[in-house]
C-alpha positions as CSV (number, residue, x, y, z in Angstrom):
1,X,65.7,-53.9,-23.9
2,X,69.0,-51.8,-24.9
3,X,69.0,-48.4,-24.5
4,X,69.5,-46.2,-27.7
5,X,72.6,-43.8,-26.2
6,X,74.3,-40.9,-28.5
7,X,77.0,-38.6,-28.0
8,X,77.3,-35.4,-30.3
9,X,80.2,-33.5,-29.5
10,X,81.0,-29.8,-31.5
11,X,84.5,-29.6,-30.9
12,X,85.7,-28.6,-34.4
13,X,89.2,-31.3,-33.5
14,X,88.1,-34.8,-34.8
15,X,88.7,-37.4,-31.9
16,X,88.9,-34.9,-29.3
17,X,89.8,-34.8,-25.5
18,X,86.2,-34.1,-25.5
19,X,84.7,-36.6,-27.1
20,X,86.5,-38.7,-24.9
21,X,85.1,-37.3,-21.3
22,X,81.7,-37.8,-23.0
23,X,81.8,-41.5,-23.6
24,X,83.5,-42.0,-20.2
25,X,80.7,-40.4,-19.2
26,X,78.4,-42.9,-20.7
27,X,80.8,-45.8,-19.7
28,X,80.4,-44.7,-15.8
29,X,76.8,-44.1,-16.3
30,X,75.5,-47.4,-18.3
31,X,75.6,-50.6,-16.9
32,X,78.0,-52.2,-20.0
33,X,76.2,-54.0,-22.7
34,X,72.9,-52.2,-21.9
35,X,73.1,-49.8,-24.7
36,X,74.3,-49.4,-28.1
37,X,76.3,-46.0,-28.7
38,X,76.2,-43.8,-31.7
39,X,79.0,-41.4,-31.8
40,X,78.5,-38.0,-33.9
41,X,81.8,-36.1,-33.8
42,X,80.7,-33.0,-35.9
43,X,84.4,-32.9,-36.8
44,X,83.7,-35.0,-39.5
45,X,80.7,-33.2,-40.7
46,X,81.7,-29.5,-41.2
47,X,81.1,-29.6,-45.2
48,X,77.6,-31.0,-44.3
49,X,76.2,-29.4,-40.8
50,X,75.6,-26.4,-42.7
51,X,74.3,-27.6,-46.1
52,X,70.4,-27.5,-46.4
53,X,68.8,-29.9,-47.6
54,X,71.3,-32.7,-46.8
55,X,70.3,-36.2,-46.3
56,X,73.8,-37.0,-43.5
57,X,72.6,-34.7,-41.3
58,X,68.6,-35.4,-41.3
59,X,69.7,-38.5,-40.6
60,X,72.5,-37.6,-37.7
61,X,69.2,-36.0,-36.6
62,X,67.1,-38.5,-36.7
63,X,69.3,-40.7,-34.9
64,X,69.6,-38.1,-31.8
65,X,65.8,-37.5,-31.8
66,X,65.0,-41.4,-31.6
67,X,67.7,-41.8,-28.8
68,X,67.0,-42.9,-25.2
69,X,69.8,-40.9,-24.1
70,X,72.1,-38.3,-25.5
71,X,76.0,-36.5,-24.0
72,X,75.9,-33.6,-25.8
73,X,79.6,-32.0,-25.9
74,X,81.6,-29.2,-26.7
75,X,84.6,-27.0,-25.5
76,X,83.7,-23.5,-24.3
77,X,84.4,-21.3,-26.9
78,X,83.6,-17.1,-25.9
79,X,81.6,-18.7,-22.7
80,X,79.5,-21.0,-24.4
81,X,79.7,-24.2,-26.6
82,X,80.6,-24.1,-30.2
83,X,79.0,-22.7,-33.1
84,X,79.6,-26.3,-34.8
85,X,77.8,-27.7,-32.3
86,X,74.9,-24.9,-32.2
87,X,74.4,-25.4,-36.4
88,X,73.7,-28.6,-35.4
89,X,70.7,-28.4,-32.8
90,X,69.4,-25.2,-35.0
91,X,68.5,-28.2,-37.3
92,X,65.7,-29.4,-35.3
93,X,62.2,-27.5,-34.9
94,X,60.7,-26.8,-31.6
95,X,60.6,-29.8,-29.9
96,X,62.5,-32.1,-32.0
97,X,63.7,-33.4,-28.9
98,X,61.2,-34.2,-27.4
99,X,61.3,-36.8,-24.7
100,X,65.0,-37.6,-24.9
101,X,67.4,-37.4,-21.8
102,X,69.9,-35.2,-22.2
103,X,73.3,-34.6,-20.2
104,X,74.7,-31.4,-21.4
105,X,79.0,-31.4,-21.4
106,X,81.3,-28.1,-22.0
107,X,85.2,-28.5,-21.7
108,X,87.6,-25.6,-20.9
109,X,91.2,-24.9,-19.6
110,X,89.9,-23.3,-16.0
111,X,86.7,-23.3,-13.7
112,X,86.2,-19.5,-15.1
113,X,82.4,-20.9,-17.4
114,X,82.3,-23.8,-15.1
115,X,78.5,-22.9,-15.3
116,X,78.6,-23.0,-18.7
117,X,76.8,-26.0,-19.9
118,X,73.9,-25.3,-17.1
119,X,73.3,-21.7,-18.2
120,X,74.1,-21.8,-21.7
121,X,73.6,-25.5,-23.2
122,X,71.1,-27.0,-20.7
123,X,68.4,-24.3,-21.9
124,X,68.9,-24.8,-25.2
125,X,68.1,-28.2,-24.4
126,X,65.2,-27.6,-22.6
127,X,63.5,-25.5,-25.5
128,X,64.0,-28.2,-27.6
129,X,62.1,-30.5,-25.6
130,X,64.4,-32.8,-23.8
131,X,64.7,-33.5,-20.6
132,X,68.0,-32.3,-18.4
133,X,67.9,-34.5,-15.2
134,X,70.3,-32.1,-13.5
135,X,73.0,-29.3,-13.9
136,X,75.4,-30.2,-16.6
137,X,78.9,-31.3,-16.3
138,X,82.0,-29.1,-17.0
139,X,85.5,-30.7,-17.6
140,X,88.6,-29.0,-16.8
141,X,90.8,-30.0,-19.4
142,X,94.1,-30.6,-17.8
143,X,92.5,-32.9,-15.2
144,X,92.3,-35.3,-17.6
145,X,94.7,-37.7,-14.8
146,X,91.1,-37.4,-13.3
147,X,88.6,-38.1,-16.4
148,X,88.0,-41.9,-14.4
149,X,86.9,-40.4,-10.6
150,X,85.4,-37.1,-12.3
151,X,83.2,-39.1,-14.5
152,X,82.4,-41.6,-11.6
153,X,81.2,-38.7,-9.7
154,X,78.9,-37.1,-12.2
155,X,77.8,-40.1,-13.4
156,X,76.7,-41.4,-9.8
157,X,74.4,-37.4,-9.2
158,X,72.9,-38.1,-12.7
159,X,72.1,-41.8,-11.3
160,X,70.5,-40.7,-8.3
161,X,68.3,-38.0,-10.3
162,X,67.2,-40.6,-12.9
163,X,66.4,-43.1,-10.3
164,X,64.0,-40.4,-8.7
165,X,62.9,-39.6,-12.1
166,X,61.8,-43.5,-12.8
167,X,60.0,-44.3,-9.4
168,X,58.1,-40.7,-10.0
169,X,57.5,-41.9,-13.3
170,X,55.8,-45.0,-11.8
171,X,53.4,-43.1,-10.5
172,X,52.5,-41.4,-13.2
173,X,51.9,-43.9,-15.1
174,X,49.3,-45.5,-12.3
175,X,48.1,-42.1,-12.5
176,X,47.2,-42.8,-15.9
177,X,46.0,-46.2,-16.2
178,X,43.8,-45.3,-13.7
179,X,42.4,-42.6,-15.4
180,X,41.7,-45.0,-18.3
């Protein structure tokens, strides 16, 4: 079965720096040819992201909700990720995520909001009812020489954590069947 995997990054610059760390993200983290990948770079959406009703974006929605797997990405702007990026999850109502793995990615020129995407984004998240299997990743921008061995590394701790996440989930599930 192929995985459903999105990446939504808010950085107001179409085909940005980070909207590449988040699909090397993926790249490190999927085994190739297991998923199909939807990219949604709001860049090209700032007429529609805040237009209500509008058709585009329930369905940029839709797409995120009914993914196995979405990088949600933005650069830190004021400490926190964009406000492009926030219109976007204020579109869904409580829940609207609900079930859908969810990796978390701010950018930034220093390690000053290196907690950033933990504190700020990963809640955010959270109350939307995805799940956030582990602290979220922050990029610092001009080690982009790095993106390859930076990715490899946070791809291989949110490995680990889904692979303790599936064999839990096993058991859950024999939880439940035998409940039946």
């Amino acid at each position: 079965m192929t995985a459903q995997v999105s990446v939504v990054v808010g950085n107001p610059k179409p085909q940005s720096r980070t909207l590449k760390i988040a699909t090397t993200l993926i790249e490190h983290l999927l085994e190739p040819g297991s998923y199909e990948l939807e990219i949604i770079d709001l860049a090209e959406y700032q007429g529609e992201v805040l237009a209500w009703p509008s058709e585009t974006m329930a369905r940029l929605n839709a797409t995120v909700a009914q993914s196995d797997l979405v990088v949600f990405a933005s650069p830190t702007y004021k400490a926190t990720y964009t406000g492009l990026l926030k219109a976007f999850l204020d579109r869904y109502p409580a829940n609207g995520l609900s079930g859908v793995v969810t990796i978390p990615v701010l950018t930034g020129a220093d390690h000053t909001h290196s907690m950033g995407p933990t504190h700020n984004l990963a809640p955010l998240l959270t109350e939307l009812g995805a799940i956030v299997p582990g602290r979220g990743m922050y990029f610092v921008t001009s080690q982009m020489d790095r993106l390859e061995e930076i990715a490899d590394n946070a791809a291989a701790e949110y490995r680990a954590n889904l692979a303790r996440l599936a064999n839990l989930a096993t058991h859950v599930a024999q939880l439940e069947g035998a409940a039946s």
